[in-house]
N, C-alpha and C positions, 0 to 999 in steps of 0.2 A: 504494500500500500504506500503510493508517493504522495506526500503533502504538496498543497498547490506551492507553485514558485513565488515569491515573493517579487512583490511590484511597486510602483512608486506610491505612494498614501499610505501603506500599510504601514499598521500599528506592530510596532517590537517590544515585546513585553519584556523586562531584564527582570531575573530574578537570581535569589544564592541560594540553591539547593545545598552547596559545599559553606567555603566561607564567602565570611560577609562581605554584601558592599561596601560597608565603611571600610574595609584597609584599605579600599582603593583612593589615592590624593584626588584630591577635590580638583586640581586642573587637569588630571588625569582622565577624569570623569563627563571634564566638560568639552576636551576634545574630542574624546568618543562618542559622547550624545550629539556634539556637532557632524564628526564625520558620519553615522549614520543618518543626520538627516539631512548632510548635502547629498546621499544616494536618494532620499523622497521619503525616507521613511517617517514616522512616529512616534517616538519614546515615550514608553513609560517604564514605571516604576512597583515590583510587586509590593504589597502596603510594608510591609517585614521585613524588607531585607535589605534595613538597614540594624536591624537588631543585633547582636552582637555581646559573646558572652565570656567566655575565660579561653573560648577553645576558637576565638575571632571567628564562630560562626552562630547559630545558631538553635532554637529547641528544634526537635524533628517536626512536632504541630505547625509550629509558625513555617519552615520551609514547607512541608507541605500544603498549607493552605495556598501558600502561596504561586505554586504550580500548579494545582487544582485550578484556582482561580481566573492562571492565564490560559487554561486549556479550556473551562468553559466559557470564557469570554468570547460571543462571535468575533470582537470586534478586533482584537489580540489574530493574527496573521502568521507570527513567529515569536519564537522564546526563545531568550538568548539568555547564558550562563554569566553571572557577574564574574564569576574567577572560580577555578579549582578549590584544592584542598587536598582533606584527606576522610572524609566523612559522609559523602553522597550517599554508601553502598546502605547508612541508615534506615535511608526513605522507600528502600524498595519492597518492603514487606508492606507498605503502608498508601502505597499507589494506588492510583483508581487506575486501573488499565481498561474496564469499557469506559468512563467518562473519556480516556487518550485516544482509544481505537471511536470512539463517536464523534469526537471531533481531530481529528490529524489536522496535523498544522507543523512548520520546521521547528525543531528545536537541536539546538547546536550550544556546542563547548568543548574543550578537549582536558585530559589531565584528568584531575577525579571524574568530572562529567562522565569519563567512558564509561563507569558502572549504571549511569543511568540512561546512558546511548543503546546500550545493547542491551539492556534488562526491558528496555520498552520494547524493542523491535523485537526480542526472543517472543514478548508477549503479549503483542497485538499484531503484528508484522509491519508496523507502520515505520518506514524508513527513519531513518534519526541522523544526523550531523557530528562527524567532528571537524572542529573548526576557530577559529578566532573567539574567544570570551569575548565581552563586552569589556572588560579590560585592555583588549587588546588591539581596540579601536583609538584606545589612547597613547600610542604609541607615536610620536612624529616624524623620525624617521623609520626608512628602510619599511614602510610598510607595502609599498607598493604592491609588490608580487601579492601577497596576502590579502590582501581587497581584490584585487583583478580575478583569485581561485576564488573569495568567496560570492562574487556575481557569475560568474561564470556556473558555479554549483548549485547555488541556493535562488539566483535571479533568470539566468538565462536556459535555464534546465535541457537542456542541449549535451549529446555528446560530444567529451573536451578531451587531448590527449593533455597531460601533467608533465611537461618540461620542466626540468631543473631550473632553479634560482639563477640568476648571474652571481649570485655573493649572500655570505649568510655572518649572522651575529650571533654570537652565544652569553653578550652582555647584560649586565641588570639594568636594562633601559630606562626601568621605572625608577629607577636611581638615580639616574645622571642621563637626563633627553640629549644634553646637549655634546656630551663625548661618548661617540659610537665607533665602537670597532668594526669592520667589515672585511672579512675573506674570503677571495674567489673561492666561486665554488666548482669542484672538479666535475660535477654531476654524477649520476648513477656509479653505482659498483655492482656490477655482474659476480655474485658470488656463486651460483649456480646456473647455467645456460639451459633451455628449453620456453615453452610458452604454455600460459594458462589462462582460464577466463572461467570467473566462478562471481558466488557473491562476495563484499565486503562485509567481513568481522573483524573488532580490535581497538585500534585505541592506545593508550598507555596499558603497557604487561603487566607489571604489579597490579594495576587498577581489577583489570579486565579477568588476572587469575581467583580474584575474590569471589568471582560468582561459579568457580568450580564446583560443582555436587550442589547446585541451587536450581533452581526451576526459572532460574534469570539468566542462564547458559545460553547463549545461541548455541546454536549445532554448528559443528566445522564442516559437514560434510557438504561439498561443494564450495567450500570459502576458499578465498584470498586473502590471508591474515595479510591487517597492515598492523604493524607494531611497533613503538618507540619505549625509551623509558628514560627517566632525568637524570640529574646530576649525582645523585643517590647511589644510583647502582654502578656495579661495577663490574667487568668481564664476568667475573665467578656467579655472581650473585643474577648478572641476565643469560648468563648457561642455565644455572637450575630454574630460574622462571622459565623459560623457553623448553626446558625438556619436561617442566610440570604439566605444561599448556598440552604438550605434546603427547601425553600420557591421557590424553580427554580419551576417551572411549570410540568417539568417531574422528578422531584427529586425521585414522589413514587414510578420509577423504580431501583433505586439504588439497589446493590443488596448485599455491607460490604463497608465496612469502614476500613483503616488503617491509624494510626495517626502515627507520625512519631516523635522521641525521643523532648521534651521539654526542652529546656535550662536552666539551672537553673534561671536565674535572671527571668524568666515566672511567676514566685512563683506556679505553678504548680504543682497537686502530683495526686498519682492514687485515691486519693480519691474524691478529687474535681473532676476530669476527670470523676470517675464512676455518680457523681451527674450531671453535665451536659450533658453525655450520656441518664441518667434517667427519664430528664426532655425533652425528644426527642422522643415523639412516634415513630414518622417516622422513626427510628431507631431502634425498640422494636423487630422486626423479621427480621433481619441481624445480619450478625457477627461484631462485632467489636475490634477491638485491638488495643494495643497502644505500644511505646518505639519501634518502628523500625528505625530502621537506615538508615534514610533518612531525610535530612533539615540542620540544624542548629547547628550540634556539629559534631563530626567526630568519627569515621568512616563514611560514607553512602555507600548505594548500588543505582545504577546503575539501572532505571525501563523502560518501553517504554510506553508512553504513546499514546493508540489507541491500543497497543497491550494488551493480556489475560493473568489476572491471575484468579488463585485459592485458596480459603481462606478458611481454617478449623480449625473454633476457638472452642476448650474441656476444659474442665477442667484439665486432663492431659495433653494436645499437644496442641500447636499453630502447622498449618504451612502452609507456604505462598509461592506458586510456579510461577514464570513466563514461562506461557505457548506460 
């Protein structure tokens, strides 16, 4: 089930299922309410989320009334994530999933959000978003790429091929707008050659293995995992997430894999990456790739998850369509 594409008048509900709106700075806040409504759109605000408590998020009630709220709103078009966390996977016991599957509409976040990306789509089928927080509208530079995926995904509902970034940032931006690091970026890594074309499942890994042995599990069979994870982890620690995922009972339908750019503080490199790819049968006849632009550094694109892509990793050519 695909929610209508978003267009210009429509109303974007921002809510914090994770944490709160308040950590986000207040000029932070009014660049991203500005930049979505030089796209047409309408911001609001769900009544709670600005509440905010020892754990800078909120009670489970208040975030969920307040998602409730923006999904029976006719007039709400899209729900967008104030920021991550570490706390989303709370609200899933306590979801209305026919009031979601009666009204579908976009909702988009990435980071903790993936627990509640894929626990809706596992249980209504209704596509879901990862993608830019509303946080992440407040960004002044280097956002480019990251607004062009997310009209292209959420606005122009069109099949797009995902070209690599020209250059990417792994800085605390929301720290210091005005000193930005930026390095080219190499694009794709082919770490396993072949082609696949299945659905989208995934997200952030740590996030996404929380709903192992839950009834919030999408099914792998016939996926494209796309998967990243932060500055947190590290070679050892995203081996055994990756071999846990892989351990799902329908895992052997998987059918590629795309890892999504690594932070530097990961201690991460294509080589290590190629060895824990290596030591993954389960993985020996799919494509796999890595350094896409999605997770934990900036730029990212814009994916639907539940919706199709298409993967064809060569030795000359990655490339990676959303169909």
């Amino acid at each position: 089930m695909k929610p209508t594409s978003l267009q210009h008048g429509d109303e974007i509900r921002v809510i914090a299922p994770s944490k709160s709106l308040a950590i986000i700075e207040k000029d932070a806040r009014e660049i991203a309410a500005k930049r979505l409504e030089m796209l047409g759109f309408r911001v609001s605000f769900g009544r709670r989320a600005e509440e905010r408590d020892e754990f800078d998020s909120s009670s489970v009630e208040a975030r969920l009334a307040d998602l409730h709220e923006a999904f029976h709103d006719p007039n709400v078009k899209g729900v967008l994530a104030a920021t991550g966390g570490f706390n989303a996977n709370q609200l899933l016991a306590g979801l209305d999933y026919k009031l979601i599957q009666q009204n579908p509409k976009i909702f988009c976040g990435y980071s903790d959000i993936t627990a509640l990306a894929n626990a809706i789509y596992a249980k209504t089928g209704l596509i879901t978003y990862s993608g830019p927080n509303f946080s992440s509208f407040g960004m002044m530079n280097g956002f480019e790429y990251t607004l062009e995926h997310f009209q292209k995904c959420l606005m122009d509902g069109l099949p797009f091929e995902l070209s690599p970034s020209s250059e990417w940032s792994d800085d605390s931006w929301y720290r210091d707008q005005q000193n930005r690091r930026f390095f080219p970026n190499g694009g794709y890594e082919a770490i396993r050659y072949g082609s696949g074309a299945g659905r989208i499942v995934g997200g952030n890994l740590c996030t996404l293995n929380l709903l192992q042995g839950t009834p919030y599990m999408p099914s792998l069979d016939g996926a494209i995992l796309f998967l990243e994870d932060d500055h947190e982890v590290t070679p050892e620690t995203f081996d055994r997430d990756l071999q846990s995922l892989l351990h799902v009972p329908d895992s052997n339908g998987i059918r590629g894999l795309v890892i999504g750019r690594f932070q530097r503080a990961s201690g991460m490199t294509v080589e290590k990456l190629q060895t824990i790819i290596a030591s993954k049968p389960e993985l020996n006849h799919i494509p796999v790739i890595a350094n896409a632009d999605f997770g934990h550094t900036t730029p990212i694109f814009t994916f639907p998850i539940g919706g199709y892509a298409r993967l064809e990793a060569a030795p000359e050519r990655v490339q990676l369509w959303i169909e």
